[in-house]
MIMILO-63163 format. One record per atom (N, C-alpha, C): residue in three letters; x, y, z. Coordinates in steps of 0.05 Angstrom, whole numbers, plus 32768, in hexadecimal, padded with zeros to 4 digits. Example, Ala and Ser with C-alpha at 12.3 -4.5 7.8 and 13.67 -1.06 7.14 Angstrom:
BEGIN
ALA81087F8E809C ALA80F67FA6809C ALA81087FBE809C SER81017FD3808E SER81117FEB808F SER81028001809D 
//
This chain:
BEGIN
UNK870D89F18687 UNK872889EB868E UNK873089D18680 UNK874989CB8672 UNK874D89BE8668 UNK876589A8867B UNK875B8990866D UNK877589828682 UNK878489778671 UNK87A489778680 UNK87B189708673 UNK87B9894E865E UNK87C1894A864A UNK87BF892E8643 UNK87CF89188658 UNK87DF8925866C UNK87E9891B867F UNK87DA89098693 UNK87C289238698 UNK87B3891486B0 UNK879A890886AC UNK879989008689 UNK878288EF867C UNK878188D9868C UNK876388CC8692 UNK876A88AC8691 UNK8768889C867C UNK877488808684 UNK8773886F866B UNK8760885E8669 UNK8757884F8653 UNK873C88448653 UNK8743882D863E UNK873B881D8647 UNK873B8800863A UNK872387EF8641 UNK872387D9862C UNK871187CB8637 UNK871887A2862F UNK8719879C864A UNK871E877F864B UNK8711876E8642 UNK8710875A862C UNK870A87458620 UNK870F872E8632 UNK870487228644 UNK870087058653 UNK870286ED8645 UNK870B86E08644 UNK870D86C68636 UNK871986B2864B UNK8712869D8664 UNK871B868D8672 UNK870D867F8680 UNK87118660867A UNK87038646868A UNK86E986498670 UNK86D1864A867A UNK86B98649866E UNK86AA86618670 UNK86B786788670 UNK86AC8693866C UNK86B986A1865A UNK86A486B48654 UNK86B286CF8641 UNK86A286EC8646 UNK86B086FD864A UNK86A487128645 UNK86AE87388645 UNK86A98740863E UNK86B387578640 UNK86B387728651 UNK86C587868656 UNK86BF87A1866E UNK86CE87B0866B UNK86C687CA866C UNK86DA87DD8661 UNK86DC87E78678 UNK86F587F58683 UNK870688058699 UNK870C88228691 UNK87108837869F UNK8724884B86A6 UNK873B884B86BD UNK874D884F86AF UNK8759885C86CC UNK8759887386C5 UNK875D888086E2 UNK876F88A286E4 UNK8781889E86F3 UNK878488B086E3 UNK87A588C886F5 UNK87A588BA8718 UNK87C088B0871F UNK87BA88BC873B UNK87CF88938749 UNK87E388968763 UNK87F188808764 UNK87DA8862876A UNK87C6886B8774 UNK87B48856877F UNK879D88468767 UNK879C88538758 UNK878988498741 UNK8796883E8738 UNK8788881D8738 UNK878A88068723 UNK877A87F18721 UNK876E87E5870E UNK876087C9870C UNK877287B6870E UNK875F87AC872C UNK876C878E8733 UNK875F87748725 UNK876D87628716 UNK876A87448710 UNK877887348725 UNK8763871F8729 UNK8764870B873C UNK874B86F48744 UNK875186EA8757 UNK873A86D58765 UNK872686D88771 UNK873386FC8785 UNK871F86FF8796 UNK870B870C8785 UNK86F187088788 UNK86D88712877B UNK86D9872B877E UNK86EA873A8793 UNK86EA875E8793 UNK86F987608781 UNK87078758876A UNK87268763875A UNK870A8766873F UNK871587848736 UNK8702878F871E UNK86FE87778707 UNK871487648703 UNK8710875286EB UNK8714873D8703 UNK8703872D8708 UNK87038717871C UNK870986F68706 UNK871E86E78708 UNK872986D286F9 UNK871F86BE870B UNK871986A3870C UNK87128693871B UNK871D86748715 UNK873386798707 UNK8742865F8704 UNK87508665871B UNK875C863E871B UNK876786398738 UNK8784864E8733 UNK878F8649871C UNK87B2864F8724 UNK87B086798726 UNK879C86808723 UNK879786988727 UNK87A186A78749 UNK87AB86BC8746 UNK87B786BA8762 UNK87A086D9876F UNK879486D48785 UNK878386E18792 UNK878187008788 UNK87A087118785 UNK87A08726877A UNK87B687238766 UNK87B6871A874F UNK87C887148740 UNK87D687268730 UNK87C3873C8726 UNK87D1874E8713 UNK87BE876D8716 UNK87CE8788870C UNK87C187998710 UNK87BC87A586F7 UNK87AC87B686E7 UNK87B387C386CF UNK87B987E286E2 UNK87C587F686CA UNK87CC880D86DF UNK87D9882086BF UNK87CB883986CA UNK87CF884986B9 UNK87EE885686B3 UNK87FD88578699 UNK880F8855869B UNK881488788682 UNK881F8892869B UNK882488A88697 UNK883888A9867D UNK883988BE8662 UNK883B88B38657 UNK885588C78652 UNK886D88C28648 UNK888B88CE8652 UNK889288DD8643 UNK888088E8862A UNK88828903861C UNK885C89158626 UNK885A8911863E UNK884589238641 UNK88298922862E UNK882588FF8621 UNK880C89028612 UNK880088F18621 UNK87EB88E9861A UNK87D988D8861D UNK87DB88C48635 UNK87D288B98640 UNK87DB889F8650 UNK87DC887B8646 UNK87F38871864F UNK87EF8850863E UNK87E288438657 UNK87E6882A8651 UNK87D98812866B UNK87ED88078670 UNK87F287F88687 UNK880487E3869A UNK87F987D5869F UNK880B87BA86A9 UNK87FE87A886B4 UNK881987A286C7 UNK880D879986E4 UNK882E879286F7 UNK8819877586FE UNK8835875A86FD UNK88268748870B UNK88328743871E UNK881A87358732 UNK881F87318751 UNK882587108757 UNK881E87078745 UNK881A86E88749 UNK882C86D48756 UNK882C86BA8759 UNK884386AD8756 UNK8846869E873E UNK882C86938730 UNK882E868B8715 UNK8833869186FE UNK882D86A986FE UNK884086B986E9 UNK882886C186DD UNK882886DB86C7 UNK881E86E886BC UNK882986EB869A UNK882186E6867A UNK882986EB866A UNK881F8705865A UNK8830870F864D UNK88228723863F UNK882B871E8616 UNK881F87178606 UNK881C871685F4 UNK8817873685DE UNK882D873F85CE UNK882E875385C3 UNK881C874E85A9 UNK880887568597 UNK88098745857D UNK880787318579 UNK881987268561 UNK8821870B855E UNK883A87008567 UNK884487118578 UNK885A870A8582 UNK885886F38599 UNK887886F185A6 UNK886F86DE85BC UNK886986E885D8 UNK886986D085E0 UNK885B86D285FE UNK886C86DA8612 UNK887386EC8621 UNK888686F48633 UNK887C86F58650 UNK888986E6865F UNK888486E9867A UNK88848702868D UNK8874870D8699 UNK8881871E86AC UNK888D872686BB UNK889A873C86C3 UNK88A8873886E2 UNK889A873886F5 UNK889787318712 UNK888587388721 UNK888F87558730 UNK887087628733 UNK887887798741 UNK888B87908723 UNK888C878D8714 UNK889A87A386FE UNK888187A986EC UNK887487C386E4 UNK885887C486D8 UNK886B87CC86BA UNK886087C186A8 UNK886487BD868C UNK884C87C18676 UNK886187D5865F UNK884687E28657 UNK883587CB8647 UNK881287D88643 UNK880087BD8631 UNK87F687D08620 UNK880087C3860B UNK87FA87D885EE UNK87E087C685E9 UNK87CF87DB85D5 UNK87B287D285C3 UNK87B487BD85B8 UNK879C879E85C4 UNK87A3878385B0 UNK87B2877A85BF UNK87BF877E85D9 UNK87D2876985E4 UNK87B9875085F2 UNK87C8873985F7 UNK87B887238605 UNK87C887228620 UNK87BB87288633 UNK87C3871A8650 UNK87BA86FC865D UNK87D286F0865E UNK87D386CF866C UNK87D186CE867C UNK87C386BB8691 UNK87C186B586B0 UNK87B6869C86AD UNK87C0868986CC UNK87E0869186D0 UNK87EC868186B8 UNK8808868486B9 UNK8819867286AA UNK881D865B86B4 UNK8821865786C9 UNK882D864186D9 UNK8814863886DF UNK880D862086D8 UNK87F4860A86E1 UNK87FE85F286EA UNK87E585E486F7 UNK87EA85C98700 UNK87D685BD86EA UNK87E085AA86DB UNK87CC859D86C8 UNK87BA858D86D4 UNK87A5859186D6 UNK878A857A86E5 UNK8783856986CD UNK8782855586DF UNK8773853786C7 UNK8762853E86AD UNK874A854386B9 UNK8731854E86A0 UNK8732856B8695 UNK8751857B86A9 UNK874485968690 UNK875885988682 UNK875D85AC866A UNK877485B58654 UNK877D85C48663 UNK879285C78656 UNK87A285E08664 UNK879286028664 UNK878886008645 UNK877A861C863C UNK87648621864E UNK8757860E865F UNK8739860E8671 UNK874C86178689 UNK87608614868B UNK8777862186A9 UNK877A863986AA UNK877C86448692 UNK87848660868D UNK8779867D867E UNK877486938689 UNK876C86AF867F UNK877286B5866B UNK876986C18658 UNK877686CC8645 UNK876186EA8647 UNK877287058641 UNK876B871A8648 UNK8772872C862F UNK87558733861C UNK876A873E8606 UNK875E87608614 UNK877387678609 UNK876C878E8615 UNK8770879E85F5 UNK876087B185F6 UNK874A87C485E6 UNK875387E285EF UNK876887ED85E9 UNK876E880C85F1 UNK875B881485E4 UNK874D882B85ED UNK8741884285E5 UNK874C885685E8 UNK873C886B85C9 UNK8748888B85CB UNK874B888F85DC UNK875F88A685E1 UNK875E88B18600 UNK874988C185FC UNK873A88CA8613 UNK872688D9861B UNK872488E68637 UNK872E89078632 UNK87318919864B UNK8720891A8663 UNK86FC890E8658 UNK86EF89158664 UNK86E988FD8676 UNK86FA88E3866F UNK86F388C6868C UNK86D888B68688 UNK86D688AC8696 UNK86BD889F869F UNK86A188A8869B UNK868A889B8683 UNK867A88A9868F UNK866C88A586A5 UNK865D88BF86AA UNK865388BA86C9 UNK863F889D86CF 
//
């Protein structure tokens, strides 16, 4: 049985870059209103951030159905109060709305947060996430086991 490109999930994989870590993890979503990777503070959120201006559940990624019936893209909705950026390319840096999920094309960089409190001994860049995301082919068959 074949499924449709509709009810593919999407698959990416997050590039970490924030404070004094780096590292990488690839995700699926599927089909379905409840599936999403949470970014945040709390150590349960799939991409766990641990800078201060980071807000406990800050942002979600979330599979985003695709409006000619192909493939699926990715979303991101932020929850924050400090704001969330999303970087296209080389383009600029755009804030988000909170609570409105907006699509994240292949190569985008995600900011957290925007809004900091500058502390004495750190930079601003040691304050903040940077999140580059990695679309992958779509692939009918998901997760492997």
């Amino acid at each position: 049985m074949q499924v449709s490109p509709y009810q593919w999930p999407v698959s990416f994989t997050v590039r970490f870059d924030g404070g004094t870590t780096s590292h990488e993890q690839r995700f699926w979503i599927e089909a379905g209103p409840d599936k999403a990777v949470a970014i945040g503070r709390n150590s349960k959120c799939d991409v766990a951030v641990s800078l201060p201006g980071v807000s406990w559940l800050h942002a979600e990624f979330r599979r985003l159905p695709s409006p000619t019936g192909g493939p699926p893209g990715l979303g991101i909705v932020d929850f924050s109060k400090n704001g969330t950026g999303l970087q296209v390319g080389k383009g600029q840096m755009q804030r988000l709305s909170t609570g409105i999920v907006t699509a994240v094309p292949d190569g985008s960089v995600i900011v957290m947060p925007l809004k900091i409190k500058a502390e004495k001994e750190l930079i601003v860049d040691q304050l903040r996430a940077s999140l580059v995301i990695v679309l992958h082919p779509p692939d009918p068959s998901g997760p492997p086991p």
